[in-house]
C-alpha positions in Angstrom: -31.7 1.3 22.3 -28.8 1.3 20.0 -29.5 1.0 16.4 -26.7 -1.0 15.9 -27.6 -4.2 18.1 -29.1 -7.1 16.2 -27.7 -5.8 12.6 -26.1 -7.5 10.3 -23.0 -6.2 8.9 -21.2 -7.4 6.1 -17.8 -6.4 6.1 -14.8 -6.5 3.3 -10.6 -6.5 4.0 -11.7 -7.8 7.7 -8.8 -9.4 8.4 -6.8 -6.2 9.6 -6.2 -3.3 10.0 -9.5 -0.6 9.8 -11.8 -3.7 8.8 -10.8 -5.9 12.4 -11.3 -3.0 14.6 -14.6 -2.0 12.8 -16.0 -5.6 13.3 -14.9 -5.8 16.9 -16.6 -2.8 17.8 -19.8 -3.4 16.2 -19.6 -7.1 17.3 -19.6 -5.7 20.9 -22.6 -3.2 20.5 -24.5 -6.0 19.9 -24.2 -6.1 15.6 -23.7 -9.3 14.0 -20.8 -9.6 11.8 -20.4 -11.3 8.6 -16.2 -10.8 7.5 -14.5 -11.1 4.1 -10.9 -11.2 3.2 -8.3 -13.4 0.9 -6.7 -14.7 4.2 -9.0 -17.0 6.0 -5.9 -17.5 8.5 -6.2 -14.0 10.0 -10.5 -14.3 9.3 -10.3 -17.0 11.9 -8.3 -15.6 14.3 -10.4 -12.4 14.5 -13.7 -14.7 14.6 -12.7 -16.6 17.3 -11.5 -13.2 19.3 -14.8 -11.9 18.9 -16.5 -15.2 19.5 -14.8 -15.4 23.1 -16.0 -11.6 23.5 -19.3 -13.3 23.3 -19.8 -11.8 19.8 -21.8 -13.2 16.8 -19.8 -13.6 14.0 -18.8 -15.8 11.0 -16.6 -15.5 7.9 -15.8 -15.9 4.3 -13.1 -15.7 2.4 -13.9 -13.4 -0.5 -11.0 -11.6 -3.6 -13.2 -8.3 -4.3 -11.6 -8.0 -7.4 -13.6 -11.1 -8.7 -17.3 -10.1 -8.9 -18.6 -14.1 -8.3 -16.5 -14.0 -5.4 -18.3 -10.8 -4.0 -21.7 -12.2 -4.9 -20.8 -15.4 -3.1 -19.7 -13.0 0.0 -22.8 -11.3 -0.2 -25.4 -14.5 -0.3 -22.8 -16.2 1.9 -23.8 -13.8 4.8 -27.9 -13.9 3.9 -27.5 -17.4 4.1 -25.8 -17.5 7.4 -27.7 -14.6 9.0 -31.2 -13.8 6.9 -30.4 -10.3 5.5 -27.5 -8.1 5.1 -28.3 -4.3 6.7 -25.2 -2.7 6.1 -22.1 -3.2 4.2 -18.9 -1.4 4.9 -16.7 -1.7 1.4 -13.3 -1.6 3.3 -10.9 -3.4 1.6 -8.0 -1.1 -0.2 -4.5 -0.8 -1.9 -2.2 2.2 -1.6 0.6 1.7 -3.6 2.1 5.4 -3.7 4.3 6.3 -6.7 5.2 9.0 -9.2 3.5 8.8 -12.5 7.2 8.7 -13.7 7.9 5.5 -11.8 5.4 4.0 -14.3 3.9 1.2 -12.0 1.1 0.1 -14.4 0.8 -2.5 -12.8 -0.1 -1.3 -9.3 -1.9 1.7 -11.2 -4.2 -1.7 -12.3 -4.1 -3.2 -9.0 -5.8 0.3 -7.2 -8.5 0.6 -9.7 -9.6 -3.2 -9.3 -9.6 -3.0 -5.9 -10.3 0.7 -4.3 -13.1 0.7 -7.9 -14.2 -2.1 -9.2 -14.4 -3.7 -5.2 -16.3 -1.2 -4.2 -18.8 -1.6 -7.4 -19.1 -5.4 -7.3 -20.4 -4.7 -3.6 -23.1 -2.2 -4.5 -24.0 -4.9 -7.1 -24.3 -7.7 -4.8 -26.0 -5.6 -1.7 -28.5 -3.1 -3.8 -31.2 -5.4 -5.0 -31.4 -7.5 -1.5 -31.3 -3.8 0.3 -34.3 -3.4 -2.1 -35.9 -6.4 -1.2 -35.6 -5.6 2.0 -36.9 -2.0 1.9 -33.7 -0.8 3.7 -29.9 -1.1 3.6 -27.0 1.3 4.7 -23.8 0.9 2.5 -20.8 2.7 3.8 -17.6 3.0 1.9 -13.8 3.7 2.7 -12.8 6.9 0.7 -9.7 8.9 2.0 -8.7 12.7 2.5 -6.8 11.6 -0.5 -10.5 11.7 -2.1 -10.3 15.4 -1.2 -6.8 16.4 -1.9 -4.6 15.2 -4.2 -0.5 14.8 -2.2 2.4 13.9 -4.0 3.1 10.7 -5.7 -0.7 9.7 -4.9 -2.3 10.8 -8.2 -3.5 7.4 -9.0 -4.7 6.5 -5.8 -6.4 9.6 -5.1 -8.4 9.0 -8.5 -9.7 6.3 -7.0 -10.6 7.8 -3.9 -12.3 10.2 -5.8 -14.1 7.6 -7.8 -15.5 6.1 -5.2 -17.1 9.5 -3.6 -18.7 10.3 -6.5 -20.1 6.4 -6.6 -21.0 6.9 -3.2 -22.7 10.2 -3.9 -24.3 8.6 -7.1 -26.0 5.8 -4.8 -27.3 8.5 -2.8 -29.2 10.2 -4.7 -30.3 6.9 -6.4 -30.9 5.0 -3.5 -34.4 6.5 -2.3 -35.8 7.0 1.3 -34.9 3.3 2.9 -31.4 3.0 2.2 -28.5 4.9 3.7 -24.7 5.9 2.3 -21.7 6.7 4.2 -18.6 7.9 2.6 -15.3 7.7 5.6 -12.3 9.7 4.2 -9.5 8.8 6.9 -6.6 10.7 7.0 -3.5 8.7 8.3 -4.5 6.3 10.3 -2.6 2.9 11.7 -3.4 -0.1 9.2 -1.6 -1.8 6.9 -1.9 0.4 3.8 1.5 1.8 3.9 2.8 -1.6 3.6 1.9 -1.7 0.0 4.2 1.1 -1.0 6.9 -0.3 -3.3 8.4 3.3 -4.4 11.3 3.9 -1.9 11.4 7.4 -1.9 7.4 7.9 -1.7 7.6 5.4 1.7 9.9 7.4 3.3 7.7 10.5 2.9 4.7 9.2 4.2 6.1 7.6 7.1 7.0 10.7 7.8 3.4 11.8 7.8 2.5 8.6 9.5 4.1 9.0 12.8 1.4 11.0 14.2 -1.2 8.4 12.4 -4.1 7.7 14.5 -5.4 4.4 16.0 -7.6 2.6 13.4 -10.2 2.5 16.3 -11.2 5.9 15.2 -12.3 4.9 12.2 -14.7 2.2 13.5 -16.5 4.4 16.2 -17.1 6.6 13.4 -18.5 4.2 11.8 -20.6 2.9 13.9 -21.7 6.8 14.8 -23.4 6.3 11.1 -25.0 2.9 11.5 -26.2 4.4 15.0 -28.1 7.2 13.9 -31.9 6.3 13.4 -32.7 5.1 10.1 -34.3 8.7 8.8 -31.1 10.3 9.6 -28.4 9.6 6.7 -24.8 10.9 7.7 -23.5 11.0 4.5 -19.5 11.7 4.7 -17.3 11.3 7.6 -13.6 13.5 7.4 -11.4 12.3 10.0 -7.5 12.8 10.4 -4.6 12.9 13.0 -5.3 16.8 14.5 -1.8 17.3 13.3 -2.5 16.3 9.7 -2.5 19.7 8.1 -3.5 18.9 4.9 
């Protein structure tokens, strides 16, 4: 019996991209889905798909930069569904620049969202994963947590951050609750579409023509819900197999 079916999953930056295929595939192994973004538009439009798949699934819109709005995510889906099991922190900004272009205020942008986001979910989740006496919270890192490329020194700090946060919850969290770090390489979402610097766009659309289909990313994470609750896979490193670094 799969460990996924019956779970709820609470899910951030659902409207696209990494966050749409993740909820579609768990949706259809039987999980049900609880999905937060800032545009309730493309939130509605990926419900009702899943709904006419016959999954169960509602949503919410939710800023993660705004910890109220988080918590109201959070207590929005244990109102609708009685619990939240696992939440995937998804939701990201990579905004690629030299440190020379000076873009403070995407520099501020990244650390509100790829942080603080990711925080303000722990926050929310932890003490009903507590209550509970179990909880899985898996979060989007990036190779760009493991290597640092050109032009991406602010957003790989983040990336960084947010595996040692992961890490930290870890070894905090105790026996009953699970962490998953995913560090993507280039895969087909709408992160590149937040790159203002000209020059930096170019290169990684370079890099991105061998980018992978996002659906990679949800079957591994569903590989991590699906394990049995005393098995904890804790980081997931997946890229195009023609990403060489």
């Amino acid at each position: 019996m799969s460990n996924i079916d019956g779970k709820v999953v609470a899910i951030t930056g659902a409207s696209s991209g990494l966050g749409e295929a993740t909820a579609r595939l768990l949706a259809e192994r039987g999980a049900r889905v609880f999905l937060g973004a800032r545009r309730k538009e493309n939130l509605d439009e990926v419900a009702e798909s899943i709904r006419s798949d016959g999954g169960e699934v509602d949503v919410h819109t939710v800023d993660v930069t705004r910890k109220d709005q988080v918590e109201d995510f959070v207590s929005a889906a244990v109102g609708r569904f009685g619990r939240v099991d696992v939440l995937v922190n998804n939701a990201g900004l990579m905004p690629l620049a030299p440190l020379d272009a000076t873009k403070v205020d995407e520099w501020e942008q990244m650390v509100d969202v790829n942080i603080k986001g990711v925080l303000y979910g722990i926050a929310a989740t932890l003490p009903r994963m507590r209550e509970q006496g179990s909880g899985h919270v898996i979060t989007l890192s990036s190779v760009a947590g493991h290597v640092v490329f050109p032009n991406s020194a602010v957003y790989s700090g983040t990336k960084y951050a947010v595996r040692a946060i992961s890490e930290g919850l870890r070894q905090e969290a105790g026996e009953n609750i699970r962490t998953t770090i995913i560090s993507p390489g280039a895969v087909q979402s709408e992160l590149t579409q937040t790159i203002s610097h000209e020059e930096t766009a170019e290169s990684v659309a370079h890099l991105y023509a061998s980018a992978i289909d996002s659906g990679a990313v949800a079957r591994a994470i569903a590989y991590a819900i699906d394990e049995p609750g005393e098995v904890d896979i804790n980081e997931i490193v997946l890229r195009p197999t023609a990403q060489a670094l």
